[in-house]
MARLUMSE-561522 format. One record per residue: residue number from 1; residue in three letters; x, y, z of N, C-alpha, C in turn. Coordinates in nm, 3 decimals, padded with zeros to 5 digits. Last residue first. Example, Ala and Ser with C-alpha at 12.3 -4.5 7.8 and 13.67 -1.06 7.14 Angstrom:
// residues 2
resi->2 resn->SER nx->01.285 ny->-00.225 nz->00.708 cax->01.367 cay->-00.106 caz->00.714 cx->01.290 cy->00.003 cz->00.787
resi->1 resn->ALA nx->01.319 ny->-00.569 nz->00.780 cax->01.230 cay->-00.450 caz->00.780 cx->01.320 cy->-00.330 cz->00.780
***
This chain:
// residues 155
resi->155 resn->UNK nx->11.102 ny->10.928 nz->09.094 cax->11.083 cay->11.024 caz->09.230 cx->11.044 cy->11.159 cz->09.164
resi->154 resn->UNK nx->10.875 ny->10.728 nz->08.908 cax->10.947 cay->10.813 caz->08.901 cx->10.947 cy->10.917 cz->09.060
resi->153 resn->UNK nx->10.851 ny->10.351 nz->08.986 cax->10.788 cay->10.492 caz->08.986 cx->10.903 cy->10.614 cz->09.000
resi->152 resn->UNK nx->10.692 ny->10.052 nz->08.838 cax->10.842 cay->10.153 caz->08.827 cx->10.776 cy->10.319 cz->08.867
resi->151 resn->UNK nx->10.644 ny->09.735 nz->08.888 cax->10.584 cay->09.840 caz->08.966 cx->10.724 cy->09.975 cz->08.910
resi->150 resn->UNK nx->10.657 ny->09.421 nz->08.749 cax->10.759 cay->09.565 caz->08.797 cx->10.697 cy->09.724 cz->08.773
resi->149 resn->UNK nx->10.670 ny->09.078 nz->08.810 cax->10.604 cay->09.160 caz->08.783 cx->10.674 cy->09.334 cz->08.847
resi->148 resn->UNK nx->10.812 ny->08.837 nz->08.631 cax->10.809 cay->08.877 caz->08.736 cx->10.724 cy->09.070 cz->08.662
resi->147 resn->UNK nx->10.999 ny->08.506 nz->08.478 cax->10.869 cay->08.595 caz->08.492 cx->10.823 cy->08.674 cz->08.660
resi->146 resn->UNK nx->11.233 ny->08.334 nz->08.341 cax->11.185 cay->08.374 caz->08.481 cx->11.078 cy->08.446 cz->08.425
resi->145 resn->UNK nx->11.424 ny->08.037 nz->08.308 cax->11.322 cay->08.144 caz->08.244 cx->11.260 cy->08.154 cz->08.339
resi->144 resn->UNK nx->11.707 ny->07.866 nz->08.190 cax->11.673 cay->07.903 caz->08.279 cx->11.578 cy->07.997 cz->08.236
resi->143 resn->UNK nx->11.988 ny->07.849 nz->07.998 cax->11.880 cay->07.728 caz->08.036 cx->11.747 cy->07.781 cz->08.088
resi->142 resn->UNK nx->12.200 ny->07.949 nz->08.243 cax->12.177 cay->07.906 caz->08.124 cx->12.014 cy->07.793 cz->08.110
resi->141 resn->UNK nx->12.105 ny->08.166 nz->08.531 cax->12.174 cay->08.023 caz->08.465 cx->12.133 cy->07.992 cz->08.344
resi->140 resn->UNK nx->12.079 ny->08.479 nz->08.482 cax->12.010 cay->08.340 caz->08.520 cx->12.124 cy->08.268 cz->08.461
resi->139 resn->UNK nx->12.085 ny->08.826 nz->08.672 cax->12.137 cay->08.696 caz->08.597 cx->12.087 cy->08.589 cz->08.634
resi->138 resn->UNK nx->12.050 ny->09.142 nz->08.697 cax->11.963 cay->09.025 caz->08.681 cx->12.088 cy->08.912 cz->08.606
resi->137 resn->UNK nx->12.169 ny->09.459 nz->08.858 cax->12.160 cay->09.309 caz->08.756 cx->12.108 cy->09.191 cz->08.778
resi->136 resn->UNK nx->12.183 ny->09.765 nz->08.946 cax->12.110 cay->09.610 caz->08.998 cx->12.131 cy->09.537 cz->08.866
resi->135 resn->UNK nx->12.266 ny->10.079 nz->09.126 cax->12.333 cay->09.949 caz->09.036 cx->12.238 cy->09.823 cz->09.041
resi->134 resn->UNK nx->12.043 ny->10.291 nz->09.202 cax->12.106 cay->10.175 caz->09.257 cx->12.110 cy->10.101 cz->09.182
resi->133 resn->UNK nx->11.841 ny->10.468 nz->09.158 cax->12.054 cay->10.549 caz->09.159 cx->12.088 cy->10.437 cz->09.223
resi->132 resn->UNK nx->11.583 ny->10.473 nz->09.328 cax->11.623 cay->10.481 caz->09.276 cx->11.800 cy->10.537 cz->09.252
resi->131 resn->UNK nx->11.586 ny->10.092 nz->09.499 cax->11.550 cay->10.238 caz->09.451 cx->11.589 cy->10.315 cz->09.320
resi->130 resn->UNK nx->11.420 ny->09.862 nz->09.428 cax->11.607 cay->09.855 caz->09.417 cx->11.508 cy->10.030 cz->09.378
resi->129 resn->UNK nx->11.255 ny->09.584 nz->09.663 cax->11.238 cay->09.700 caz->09.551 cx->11.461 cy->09.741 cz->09.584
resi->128 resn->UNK nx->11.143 ny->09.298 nz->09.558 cax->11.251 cay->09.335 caz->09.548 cx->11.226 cy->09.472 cz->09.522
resi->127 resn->UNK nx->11.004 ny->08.964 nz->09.680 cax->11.004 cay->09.072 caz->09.682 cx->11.117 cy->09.114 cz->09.629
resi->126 resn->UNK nx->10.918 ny->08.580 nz->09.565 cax->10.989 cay->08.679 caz->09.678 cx->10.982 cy->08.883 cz->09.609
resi->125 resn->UNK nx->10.770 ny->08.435 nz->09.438 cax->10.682 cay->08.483 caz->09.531 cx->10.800 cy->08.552 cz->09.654
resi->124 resn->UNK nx->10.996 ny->08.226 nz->09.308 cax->10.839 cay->08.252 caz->09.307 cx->10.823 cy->08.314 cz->09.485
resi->123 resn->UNK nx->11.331 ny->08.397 nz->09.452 cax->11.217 cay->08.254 caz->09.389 cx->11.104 cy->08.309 cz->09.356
resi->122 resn->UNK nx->11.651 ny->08.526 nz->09.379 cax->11.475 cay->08.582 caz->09.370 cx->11.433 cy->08.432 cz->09.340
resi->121 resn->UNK nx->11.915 ny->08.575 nz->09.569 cax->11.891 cay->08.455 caz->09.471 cx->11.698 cy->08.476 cz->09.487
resi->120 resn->UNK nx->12.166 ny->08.863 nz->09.577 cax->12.024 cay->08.760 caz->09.643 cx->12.016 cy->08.708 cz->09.533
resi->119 resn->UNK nx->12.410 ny->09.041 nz->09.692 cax->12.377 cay->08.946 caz->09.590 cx->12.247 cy->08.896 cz->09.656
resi->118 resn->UNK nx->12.540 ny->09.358 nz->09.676 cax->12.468 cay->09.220 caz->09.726 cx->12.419 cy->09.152 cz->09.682
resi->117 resn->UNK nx->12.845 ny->09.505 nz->09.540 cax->12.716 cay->09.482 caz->09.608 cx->12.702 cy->09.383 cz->09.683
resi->116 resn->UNK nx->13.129 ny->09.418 nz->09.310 cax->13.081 cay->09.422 caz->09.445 cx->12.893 cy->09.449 cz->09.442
resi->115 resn->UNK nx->13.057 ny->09.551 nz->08.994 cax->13.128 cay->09.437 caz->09.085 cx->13.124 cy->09.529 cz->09.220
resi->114 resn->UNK nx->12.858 ny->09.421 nz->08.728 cax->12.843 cay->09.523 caz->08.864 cx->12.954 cy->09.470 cz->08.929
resi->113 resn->UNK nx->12.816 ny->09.493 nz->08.332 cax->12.852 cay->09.387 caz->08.497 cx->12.870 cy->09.491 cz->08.609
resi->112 resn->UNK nx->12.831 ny->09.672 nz->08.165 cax->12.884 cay->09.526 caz->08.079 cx->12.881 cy->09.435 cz->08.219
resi->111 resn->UNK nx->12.558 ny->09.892 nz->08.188 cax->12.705 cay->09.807 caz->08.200 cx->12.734 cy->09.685 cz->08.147
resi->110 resn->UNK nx->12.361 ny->10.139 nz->08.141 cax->12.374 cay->10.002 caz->08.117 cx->12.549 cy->09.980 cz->08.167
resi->109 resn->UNK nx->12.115 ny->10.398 nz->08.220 cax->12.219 cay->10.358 caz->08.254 cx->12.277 cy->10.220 cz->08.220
resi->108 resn->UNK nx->11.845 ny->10.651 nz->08.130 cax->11.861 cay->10.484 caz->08.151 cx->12.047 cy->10.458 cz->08.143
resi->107 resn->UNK nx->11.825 ny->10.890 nz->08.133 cax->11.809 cay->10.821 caz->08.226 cx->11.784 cy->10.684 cz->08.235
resi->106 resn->UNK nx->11.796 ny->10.830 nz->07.739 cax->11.771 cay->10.931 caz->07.881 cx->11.716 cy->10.878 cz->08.038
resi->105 resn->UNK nx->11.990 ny->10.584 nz->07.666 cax->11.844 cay->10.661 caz->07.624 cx->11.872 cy->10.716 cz->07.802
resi->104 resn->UNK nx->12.193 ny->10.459 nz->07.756 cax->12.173 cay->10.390 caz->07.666 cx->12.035 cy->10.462 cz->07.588
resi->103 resn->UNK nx->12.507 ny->10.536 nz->07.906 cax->12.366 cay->10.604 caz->07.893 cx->12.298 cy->10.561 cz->07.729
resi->102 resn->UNK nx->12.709 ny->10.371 nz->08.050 cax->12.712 cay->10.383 caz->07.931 cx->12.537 cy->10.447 cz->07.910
resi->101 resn->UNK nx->12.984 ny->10.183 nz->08.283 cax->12.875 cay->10.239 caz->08.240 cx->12.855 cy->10.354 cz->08.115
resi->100 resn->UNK nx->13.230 ny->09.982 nz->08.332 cax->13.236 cay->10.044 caz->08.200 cx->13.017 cy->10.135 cz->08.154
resi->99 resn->UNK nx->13.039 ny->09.841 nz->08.606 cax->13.184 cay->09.833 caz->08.489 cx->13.150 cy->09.877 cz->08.352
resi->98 resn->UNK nx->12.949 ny->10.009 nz->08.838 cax->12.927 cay->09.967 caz->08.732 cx->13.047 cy->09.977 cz->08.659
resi->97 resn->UNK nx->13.015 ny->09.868 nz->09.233 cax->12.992 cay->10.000 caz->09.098 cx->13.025 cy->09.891 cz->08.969
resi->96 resn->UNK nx->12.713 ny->09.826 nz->09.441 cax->12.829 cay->09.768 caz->09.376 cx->12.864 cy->09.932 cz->09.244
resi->95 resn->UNK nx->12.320 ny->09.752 nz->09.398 cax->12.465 cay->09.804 caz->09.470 cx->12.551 cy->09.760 cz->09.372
resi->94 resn->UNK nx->12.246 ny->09.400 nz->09.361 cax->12.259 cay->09.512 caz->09.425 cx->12.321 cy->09.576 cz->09.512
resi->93 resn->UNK nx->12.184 ny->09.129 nz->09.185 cax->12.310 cay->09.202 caz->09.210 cx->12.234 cy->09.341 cz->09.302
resi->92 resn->UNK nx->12.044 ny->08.824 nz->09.128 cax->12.029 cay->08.969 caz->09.133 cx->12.126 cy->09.077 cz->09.219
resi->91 resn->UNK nx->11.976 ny->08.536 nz->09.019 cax->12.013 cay->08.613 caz->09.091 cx->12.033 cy->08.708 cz->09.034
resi->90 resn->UNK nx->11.670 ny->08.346 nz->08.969 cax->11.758 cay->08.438 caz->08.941 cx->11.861 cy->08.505 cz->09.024
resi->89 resn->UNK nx->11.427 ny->08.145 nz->08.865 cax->11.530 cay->08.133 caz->08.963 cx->11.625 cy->08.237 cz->08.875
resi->88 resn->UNK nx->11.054 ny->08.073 nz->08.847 cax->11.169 cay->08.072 caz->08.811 cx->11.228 cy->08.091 cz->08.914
resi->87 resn->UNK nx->10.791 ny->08.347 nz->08.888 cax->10.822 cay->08.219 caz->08.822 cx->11.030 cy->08.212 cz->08.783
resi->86 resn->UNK nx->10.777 ny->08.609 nz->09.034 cax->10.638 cay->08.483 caz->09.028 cx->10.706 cy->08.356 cz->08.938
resi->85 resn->UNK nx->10.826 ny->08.870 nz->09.214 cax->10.900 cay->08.707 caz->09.123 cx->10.759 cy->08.673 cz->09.141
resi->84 resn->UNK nx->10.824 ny->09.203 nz->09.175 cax->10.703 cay->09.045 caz->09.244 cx->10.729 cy->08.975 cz->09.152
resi->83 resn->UNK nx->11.014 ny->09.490 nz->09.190 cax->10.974 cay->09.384 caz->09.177 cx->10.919 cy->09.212 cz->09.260
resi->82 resn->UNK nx->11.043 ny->09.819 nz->09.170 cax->10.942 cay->09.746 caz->09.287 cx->10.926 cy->09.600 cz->09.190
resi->81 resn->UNK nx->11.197 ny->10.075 nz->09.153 cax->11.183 cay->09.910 caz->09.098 cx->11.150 cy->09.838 cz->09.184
resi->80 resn->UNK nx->11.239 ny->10.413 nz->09.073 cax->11.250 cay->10.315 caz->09.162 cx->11.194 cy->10.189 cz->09.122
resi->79 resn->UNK nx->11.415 ny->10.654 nz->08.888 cax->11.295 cay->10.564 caz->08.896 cx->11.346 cy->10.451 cz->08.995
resi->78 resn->UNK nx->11.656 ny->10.825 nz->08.819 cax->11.542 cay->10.868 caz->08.873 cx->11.437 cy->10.785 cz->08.905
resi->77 resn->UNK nx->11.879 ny->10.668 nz->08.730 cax->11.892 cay->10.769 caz->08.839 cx->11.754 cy->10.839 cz->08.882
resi->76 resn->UNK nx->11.878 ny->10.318 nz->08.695 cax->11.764 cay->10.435 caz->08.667 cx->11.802 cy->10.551 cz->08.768
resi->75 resn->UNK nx->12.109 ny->10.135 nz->08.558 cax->12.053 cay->10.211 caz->08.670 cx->12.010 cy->10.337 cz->08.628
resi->74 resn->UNK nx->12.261 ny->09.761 nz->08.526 cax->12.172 cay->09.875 caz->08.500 cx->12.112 cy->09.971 cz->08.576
resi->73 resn->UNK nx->12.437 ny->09.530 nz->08.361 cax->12.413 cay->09.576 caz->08.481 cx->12.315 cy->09.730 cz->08.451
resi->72 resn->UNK nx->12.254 ny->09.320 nz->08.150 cax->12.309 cay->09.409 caz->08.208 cx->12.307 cy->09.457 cz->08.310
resi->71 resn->UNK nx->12.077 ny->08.973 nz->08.191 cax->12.061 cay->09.141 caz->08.215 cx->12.222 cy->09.178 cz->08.220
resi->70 resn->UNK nx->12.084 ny->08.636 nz->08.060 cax->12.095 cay->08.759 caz->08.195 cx->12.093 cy->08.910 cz->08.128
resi->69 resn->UNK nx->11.771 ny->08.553 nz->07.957 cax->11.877 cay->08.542 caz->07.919 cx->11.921 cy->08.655 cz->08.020
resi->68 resn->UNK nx->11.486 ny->08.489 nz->07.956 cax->11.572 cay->08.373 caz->07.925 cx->11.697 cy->08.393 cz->07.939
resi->67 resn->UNK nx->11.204 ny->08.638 nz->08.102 cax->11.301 cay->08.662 caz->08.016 cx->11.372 cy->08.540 cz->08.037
resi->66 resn->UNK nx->10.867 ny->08.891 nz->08.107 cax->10.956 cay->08.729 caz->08.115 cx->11.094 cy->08.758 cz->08.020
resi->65 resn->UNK nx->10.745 ny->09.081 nz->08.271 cax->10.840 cay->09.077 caz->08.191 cx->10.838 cy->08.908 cz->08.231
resi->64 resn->UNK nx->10.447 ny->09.353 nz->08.321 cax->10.512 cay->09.179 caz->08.324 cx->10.609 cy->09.145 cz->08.224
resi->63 resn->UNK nx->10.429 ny->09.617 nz->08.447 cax->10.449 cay->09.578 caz->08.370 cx->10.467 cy->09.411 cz->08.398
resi->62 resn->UNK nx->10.332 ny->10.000 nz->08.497 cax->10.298 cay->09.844 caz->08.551 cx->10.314 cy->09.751 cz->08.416
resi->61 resn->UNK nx->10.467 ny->10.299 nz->08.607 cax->10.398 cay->10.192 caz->08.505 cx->10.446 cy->10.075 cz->08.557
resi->60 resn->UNK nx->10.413 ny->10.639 nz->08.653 cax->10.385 cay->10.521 caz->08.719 cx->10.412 cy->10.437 cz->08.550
resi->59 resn->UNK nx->10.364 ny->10.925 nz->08.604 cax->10.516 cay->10.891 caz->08.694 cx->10.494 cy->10.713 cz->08.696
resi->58 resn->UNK nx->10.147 ny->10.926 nz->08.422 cax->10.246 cay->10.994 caz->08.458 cx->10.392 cy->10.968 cz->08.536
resi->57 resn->UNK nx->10.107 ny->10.592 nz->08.385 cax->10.013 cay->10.679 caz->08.415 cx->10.192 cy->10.796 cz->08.405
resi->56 resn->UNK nx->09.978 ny->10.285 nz->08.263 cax->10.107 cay->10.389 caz->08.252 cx->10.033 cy->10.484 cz->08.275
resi->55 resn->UNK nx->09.972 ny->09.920 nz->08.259 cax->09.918 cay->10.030 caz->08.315 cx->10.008 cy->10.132 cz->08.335
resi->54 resn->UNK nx->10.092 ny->09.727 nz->08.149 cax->09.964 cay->09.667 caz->08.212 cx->09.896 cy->09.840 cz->08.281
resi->53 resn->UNK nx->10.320 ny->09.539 nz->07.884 cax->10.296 cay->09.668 caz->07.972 cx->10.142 cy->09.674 cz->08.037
resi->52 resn->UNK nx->10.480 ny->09.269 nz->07.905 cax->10.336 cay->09.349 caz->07.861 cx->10.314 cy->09.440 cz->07.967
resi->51 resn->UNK nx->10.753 ny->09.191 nz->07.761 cax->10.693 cay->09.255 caz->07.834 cx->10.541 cy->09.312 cz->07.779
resi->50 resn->UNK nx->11.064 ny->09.010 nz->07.729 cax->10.925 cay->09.013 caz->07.656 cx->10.893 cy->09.052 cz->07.785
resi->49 resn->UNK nx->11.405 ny->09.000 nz->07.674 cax->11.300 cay->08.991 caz->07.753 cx->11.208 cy->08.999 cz->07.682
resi->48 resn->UNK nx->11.584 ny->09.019 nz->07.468 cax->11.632 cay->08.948 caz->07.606 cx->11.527 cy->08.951 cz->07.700
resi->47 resn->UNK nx->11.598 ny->09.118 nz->07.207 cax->11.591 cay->08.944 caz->07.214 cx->11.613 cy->08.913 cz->07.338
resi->46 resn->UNK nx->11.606 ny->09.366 nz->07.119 cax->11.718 cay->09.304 caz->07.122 cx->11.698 cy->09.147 cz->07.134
resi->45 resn->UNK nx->11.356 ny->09.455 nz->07.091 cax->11.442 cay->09.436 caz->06.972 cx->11.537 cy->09.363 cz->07.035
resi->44 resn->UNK nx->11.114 ny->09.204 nz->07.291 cax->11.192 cay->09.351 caz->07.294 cx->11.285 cy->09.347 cz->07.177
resi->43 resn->UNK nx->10.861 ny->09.083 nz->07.306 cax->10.974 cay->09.073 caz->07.290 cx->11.018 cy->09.195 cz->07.294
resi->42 resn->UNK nx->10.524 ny->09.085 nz->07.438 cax->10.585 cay->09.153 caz->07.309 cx->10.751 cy->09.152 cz->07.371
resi->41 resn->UNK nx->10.226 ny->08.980 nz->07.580 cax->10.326 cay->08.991 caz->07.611 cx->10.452 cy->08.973 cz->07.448
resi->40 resn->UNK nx->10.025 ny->08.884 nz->07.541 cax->10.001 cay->09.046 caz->07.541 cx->10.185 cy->09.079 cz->07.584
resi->39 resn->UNK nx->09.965 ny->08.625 nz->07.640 cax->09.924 cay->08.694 caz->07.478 cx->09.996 cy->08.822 cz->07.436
resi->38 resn->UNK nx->09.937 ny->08.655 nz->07.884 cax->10.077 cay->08.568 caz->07.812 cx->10.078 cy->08.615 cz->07.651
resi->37 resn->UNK nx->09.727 ny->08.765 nz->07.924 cax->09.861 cay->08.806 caz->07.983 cx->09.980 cy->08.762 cz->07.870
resi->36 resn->UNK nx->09.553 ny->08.541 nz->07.827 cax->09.509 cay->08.668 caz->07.779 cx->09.670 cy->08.762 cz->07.819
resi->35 resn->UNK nx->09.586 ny->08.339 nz->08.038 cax->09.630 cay->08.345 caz->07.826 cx->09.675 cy->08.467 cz->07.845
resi->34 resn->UNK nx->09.516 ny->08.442 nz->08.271 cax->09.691 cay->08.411 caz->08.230 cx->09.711 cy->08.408 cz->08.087
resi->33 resn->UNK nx->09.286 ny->08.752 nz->08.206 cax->09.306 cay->08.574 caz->08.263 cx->09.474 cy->08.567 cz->08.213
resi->32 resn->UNK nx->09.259 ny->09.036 nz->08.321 cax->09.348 cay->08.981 caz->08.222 cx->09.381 cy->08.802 cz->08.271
resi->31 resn->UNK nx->09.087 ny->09.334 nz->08.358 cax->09.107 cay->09.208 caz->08.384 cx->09.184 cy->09.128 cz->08.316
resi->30 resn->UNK nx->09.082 ny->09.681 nz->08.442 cax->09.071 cay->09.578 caz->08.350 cx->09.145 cy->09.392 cz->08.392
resi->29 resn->UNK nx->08.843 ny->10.014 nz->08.481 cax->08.888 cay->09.874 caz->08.507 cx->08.959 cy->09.821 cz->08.428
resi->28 resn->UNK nx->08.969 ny->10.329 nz->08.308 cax->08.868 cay->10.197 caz->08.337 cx->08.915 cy->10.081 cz->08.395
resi->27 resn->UNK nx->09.178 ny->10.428 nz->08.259 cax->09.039 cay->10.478 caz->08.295 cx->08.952 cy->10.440 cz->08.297
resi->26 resn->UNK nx->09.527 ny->10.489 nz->08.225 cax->09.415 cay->10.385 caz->08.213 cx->09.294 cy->10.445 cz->08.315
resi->25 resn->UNK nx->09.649 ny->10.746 nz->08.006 cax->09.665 cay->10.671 caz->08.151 cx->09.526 cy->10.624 cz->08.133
resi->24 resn->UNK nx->09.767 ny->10.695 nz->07.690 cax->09.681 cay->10.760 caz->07.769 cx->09.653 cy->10.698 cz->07.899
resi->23 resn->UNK nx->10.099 ny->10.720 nz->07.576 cax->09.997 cay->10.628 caz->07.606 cx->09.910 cy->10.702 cz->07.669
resi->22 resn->UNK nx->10.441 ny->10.787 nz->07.436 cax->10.272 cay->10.832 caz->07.472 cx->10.174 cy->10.723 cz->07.523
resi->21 resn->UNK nx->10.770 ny->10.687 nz->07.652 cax->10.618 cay->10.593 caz->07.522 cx->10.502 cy->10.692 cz->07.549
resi->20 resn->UNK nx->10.875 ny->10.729 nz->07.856 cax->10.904 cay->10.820 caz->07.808 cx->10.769 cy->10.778 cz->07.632
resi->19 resn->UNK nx->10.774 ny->10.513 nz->08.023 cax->10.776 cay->10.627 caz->08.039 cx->10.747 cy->10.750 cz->07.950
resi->18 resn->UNK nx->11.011 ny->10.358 nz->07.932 cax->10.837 cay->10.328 caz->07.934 cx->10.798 cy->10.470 cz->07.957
resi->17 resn->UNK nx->11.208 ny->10.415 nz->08.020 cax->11.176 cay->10.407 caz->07.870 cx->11.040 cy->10.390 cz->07.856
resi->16 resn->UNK nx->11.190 ny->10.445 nz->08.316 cax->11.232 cay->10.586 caz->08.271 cx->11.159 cy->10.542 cz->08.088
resi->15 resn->UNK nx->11.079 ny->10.291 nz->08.552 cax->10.985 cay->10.250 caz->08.385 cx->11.056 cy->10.362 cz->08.332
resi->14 resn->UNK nx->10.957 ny->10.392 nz->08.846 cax->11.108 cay->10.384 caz->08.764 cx->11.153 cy->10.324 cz->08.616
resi->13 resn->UNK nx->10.685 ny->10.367 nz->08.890 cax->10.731 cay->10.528 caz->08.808 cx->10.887 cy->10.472 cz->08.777
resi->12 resn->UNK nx->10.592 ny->10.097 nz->08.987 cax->10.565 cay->10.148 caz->08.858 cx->10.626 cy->10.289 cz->08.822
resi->11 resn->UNK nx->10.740 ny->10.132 nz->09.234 cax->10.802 cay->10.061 caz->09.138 cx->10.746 cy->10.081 cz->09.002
resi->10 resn->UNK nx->10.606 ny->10.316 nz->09.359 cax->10.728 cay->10.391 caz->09.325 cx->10.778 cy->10.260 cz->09.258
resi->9 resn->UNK nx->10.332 ny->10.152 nz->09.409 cax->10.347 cay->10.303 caz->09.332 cx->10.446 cy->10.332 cz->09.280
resi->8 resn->UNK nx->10.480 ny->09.959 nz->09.508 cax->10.375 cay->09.922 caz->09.408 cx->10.343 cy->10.087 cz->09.337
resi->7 resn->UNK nx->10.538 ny->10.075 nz->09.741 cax->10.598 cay->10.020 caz->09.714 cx->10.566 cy->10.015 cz->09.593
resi->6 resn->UNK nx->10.263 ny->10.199 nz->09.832 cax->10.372 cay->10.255 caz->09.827 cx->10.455 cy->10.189 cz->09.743
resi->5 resn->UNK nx->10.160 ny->09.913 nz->09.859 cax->10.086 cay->10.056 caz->09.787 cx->10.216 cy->10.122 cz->09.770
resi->4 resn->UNK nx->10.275 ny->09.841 nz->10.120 cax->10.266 cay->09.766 caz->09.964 cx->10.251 cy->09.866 cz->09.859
resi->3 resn->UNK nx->10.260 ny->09.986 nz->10.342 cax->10.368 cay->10.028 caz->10.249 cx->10.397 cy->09.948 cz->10.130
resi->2 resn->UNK nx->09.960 ny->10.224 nz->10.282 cax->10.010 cay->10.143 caz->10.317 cx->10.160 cy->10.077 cz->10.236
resi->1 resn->UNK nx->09.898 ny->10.569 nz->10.348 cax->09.898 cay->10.466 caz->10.248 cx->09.982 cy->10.350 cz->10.302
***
């Protein structure tokens, strides 16, 4: 298998909350013009992202998130994160240990911030996978709205 595929496999299984949602794995083609995407795309309770989920299979799910506002620090001990920027400007923390971590639902991990790691700055059309049991945070500048696509696959 090639190592996009790959990549694109084990980013849809690290989805641990998605995941854990019934859904019947997809069994047919399907197509989705940009409305039709942008349509399908559902806020989250808290108010910090919107996501349309695009395909959930057993270990796998495929999703599009847009969001406005920074991330917790956060870590999936079992799922890997295969993310494709497509819009906007973010930086992104990886690695580092978590300040004051906190199990927010089963195998999902949150912090109030990461200190130390690596830092990168994600544009349209850069890469990111963050395995799995690796600290990562998302932060934007005020103001600021990103959209990116996240491959999550369970090891």
């Amino acid at each position: 298998m090639n190592r996009l595929a790959v990549s694109l496999t084990a980013l849809a299984l690290s989805a641990a909350p998605a995941l854990a949602q019934s859904a019947a794995p997809d069994s047919a083609p399907l197509y989705l013009s940009k409305d039709e995407l942008a349509s399908r795309l559902v806020p989250d309770k808290g108010g910090l992202y919107s996501q349309a989920f695009l395909s959930r299979h057993d270990n796998t799910v495929v999703m599009v998130t847009t969001r406005d506002k920074s991330g917790e620090g956060e870590m999936h001990p079992h799922f890997n994160d295969f993310i494709f920027f497509q819009e906007g400007e973010a930086t992104f923390t990886l690695g580092g240990t978590m300040n004051g971590p906190r199990e927010v639902s089963p195998g999902e991990i949150r912090a109030s911030g990461i200190t130390g790691g690596k830092i990168v700055t994600l544009h349209p059309g850069d890469y990111l996978y963050v395995p799995a049991g690796v600290a990562h945070q998302m932060q934007l500048k005020p103001g600021a709205k990103v959209k990116y696509a996240v491959f999550k696959t369970r090891e």
